[in-house]
N, C-alpha and C positions, 0 to 999 in steps of 0.2 A: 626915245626910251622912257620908262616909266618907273622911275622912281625903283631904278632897276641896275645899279652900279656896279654890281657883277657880269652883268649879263648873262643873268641863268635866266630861262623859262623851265615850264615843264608844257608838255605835253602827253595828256591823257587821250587814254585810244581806247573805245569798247568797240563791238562786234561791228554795229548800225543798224539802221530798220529803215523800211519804207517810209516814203515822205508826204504819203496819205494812203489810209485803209481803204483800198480801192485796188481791183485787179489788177490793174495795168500798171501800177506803182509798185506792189507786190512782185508781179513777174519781173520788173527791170532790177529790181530788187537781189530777188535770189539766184537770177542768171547771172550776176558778178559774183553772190555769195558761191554759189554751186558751181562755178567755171573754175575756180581756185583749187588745184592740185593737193593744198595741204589737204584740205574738207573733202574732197574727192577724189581720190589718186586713180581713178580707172581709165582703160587707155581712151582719150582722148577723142580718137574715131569711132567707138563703142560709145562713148559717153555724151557727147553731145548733140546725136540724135536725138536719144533715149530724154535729154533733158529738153530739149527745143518738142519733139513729137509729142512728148507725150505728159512727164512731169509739170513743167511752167505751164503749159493749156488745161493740167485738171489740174493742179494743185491752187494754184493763184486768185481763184476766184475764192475756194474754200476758203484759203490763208486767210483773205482781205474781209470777208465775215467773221473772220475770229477776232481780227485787229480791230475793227466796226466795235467788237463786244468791248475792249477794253483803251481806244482811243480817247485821250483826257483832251480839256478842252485848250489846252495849250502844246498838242501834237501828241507824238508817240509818246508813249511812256519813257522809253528807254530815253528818248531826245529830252526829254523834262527834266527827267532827274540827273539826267546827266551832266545839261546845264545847270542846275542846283548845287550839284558837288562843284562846278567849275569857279564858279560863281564863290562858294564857301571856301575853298582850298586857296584859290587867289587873294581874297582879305587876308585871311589868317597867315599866310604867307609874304605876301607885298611884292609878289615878284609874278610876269605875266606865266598865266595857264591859258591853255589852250584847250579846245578839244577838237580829237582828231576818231575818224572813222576809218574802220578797216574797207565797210563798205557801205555805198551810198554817201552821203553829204553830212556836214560836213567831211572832205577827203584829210589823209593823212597829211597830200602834199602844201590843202589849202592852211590848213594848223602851222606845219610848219613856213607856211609865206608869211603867217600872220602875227609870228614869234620875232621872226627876221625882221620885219617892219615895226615889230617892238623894238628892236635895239638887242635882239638875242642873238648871242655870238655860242651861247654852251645852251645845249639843253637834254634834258632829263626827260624821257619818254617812260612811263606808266601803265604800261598796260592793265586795264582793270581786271584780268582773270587770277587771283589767287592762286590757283595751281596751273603750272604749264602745262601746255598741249601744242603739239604740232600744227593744232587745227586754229589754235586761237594766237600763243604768243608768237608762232614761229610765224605765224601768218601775218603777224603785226609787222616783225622784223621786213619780212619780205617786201611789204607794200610800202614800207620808209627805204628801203635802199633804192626799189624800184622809182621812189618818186622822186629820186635826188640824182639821179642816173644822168639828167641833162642840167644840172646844176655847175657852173664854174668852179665855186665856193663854196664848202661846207661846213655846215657851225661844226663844232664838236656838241659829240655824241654821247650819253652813259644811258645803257636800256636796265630796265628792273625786269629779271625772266620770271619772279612769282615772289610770293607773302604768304604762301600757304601754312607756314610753321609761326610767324610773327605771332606774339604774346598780344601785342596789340588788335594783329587783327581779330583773334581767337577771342580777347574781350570784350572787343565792341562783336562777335555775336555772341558769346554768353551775355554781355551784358542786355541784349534783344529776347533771346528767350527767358530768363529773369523777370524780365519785363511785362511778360505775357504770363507764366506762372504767377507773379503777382497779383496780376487783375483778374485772369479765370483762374486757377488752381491747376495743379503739375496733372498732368498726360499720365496714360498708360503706357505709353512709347513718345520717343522722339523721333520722326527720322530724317533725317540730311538727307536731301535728294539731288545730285549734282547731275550736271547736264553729262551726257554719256557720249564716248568716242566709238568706231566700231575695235572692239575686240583686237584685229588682226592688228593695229595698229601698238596698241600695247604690247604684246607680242612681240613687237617690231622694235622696243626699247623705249616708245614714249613712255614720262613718266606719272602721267596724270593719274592712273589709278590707285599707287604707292601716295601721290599728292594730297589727292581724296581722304584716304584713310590716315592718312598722317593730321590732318586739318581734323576730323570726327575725334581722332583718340585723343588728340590735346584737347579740345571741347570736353569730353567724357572727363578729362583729368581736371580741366577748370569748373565746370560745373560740379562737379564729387557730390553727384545723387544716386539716387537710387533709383530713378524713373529710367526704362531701359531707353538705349540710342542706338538705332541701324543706320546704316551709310544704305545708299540705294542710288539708281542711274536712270534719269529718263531724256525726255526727247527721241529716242532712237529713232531712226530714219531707213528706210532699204530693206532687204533682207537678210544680207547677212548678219552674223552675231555681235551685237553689241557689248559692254559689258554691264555685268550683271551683279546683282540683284535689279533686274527692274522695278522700278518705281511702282509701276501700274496693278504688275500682277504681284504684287508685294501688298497692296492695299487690296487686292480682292483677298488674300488669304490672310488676312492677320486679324478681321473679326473672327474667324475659323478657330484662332487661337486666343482667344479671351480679350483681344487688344481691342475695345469700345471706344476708350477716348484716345484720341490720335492729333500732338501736333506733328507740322511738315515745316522744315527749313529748306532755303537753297543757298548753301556756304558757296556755291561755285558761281553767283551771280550778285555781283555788285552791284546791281540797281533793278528794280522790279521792270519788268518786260513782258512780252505774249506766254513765253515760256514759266514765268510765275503766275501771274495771273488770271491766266488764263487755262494753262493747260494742269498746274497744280489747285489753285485757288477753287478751279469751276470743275474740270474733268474726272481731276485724281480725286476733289472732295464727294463729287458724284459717286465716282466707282468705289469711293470703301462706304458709304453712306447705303447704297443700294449692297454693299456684302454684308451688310449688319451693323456696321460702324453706329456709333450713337453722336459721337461730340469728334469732327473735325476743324484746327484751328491752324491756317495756315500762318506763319509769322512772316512779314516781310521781311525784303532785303534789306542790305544795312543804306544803302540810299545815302543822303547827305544826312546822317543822324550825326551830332557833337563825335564820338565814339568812331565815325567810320572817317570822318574829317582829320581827327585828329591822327589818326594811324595813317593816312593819306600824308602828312605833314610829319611824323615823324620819318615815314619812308624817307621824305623827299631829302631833309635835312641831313640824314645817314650820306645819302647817296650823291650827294651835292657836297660833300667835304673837302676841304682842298683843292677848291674849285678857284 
């Protein structure tokens, strides 16, 4: 045990990524993500044709050139910084963190062997999505029970299901776009782009879209300016209806409407990934750049910044009380 007298860990969970930009790391990839009933609920017989035939054989090579565009030289992004928060929240804490993956490597179940072999008899599971979704935190849940299912002995357990409304969170991202109006000068618009669920799902009582705008209008209330701020949804995936405003067609039309200079946030993603970087930083700055846009500035994620660390540590200390 390490200097660890309680015996509390925590372990953090984000989504995972391929474990090199490379097709065939890619397809092994998405066929765990895409197998998962939360992220895909279609029947099963239907659906795993449709992903084996035809999805993971085109899409996989495309993915692993986009991953190529934006692989750092210490792996994925997502892996990087994710070790950087683990690394940061463990000092500042003095108690063992972990990080654990929903999918791909590091696994949920290997995090929690490696908690256990710390001396962790309690531990605190983090999921890093700020608002809940069936697709991300229910999913988290689901691959920690699954992986304890052949366990004699179980530590005890306390899950955090979201931080979407947290003061803290909400400052450490005003305190990032501040940041950025400081050194270039405030936008025509701000918009928050959160990763997007399909539709029917919401519908269905998830409440990630209510989470979404709950998170933008505390923003809008912390920040108390006058540069306007729209919630917007991208990634979408499939054909059916996602939820909406998309992200994409939201930047083709808002040079239409006088909006020149444009920053983009993603409150719904704790550490920069292909989905920032790539598909907002490179894609989205493209597509409103080519509708007229003049000045696109994308603000990173809040990553291991003092601000996002420290809200990470005060979760933990909440939720770890009486422990």
């Amino acid at each position: 045990m390490e200097n660890n007298e309680n015996n509390v860990g925590v372990l953090l969970v984000n989504l995972g990524t391929p474990e090199a930009p490379t097709a065939k790391a890619v397809s092994a990839f998405l066929s765990e993500f895409l197998h998962d009933q939360r992220v895909v609920d279609m029947t099963r017989w239907l659906w795993c044709p449709l992903l084996h035939g035809i999805i993971l054989p085109v899409r996989s090579p495309k993915v692993a050139k986009l991953y190529q565009s934006v692989w750092m030289d210490e792996g994925s992004p997502l892996m990087v910084h994710s070790k950087r928060q683990q690394a940061a929240l463990e000092q500042i804490l003095d108690i063992p963190v972990e990080i654990g993956m929903t999918y791909g490597s590091p696994s949920i179940a290997s995090a929690v062997s490696a908690l256990k072999d710390r001396g962790c008899n309690k531990i605190l599971v983090l999921p890093l999505y700020p608002q809940y979704s069936r697709t991300t935190t229910a999913a988290v849940f689901d691959k920690l029970a699954k992986s304890l299912k052949d366990q004699p002995v179980l530590p005890e357990f306390r899950f955090i299901n979201h931080y979407y409304s947290e003061d803290s969170y909400i400052d450490a991202l005003a305190q990032s776009v501040e940041a950025q109006w400081a050194a270039n000068g405030k936008p025509d618009m701000l918009v928050c782009s959160y990763h997007g669920i399909p539709k029917r799902y919401a519908d269905n009582g998830d409440p990630y879209r209510e989470h979404c705008l709950a998170t933008t209008e505390k923003l809008i209330a912390r920040l108390d300016t006058d540069v306007a701020i729209k919630t917007t949804f991208q990634s979408r995936f499939g054909r059916e209806e996602w939820l909406q405003p998309y992200t994409d067609k939201t930047l083709e039309q808002l040079p239409k409407e006088g909006v020149k200079r444009l920053d983009i946030i993603s409150p719904a993603f704790s550490v920069d990934c292909l989905e920032t970087l790539e598909e907002i930083s490179d894609q989205c700055h493209e597509t409103f750049m080519e509708a007229g846009g003049e000045v696109f500035n994308f603000i990173p994620c809040l990553n291991d910044s003092p601000a996002h660390i420290a809200m990470m540590k005060q979760l933990v200390e909440r939720h770890t009380q009486n422990w």
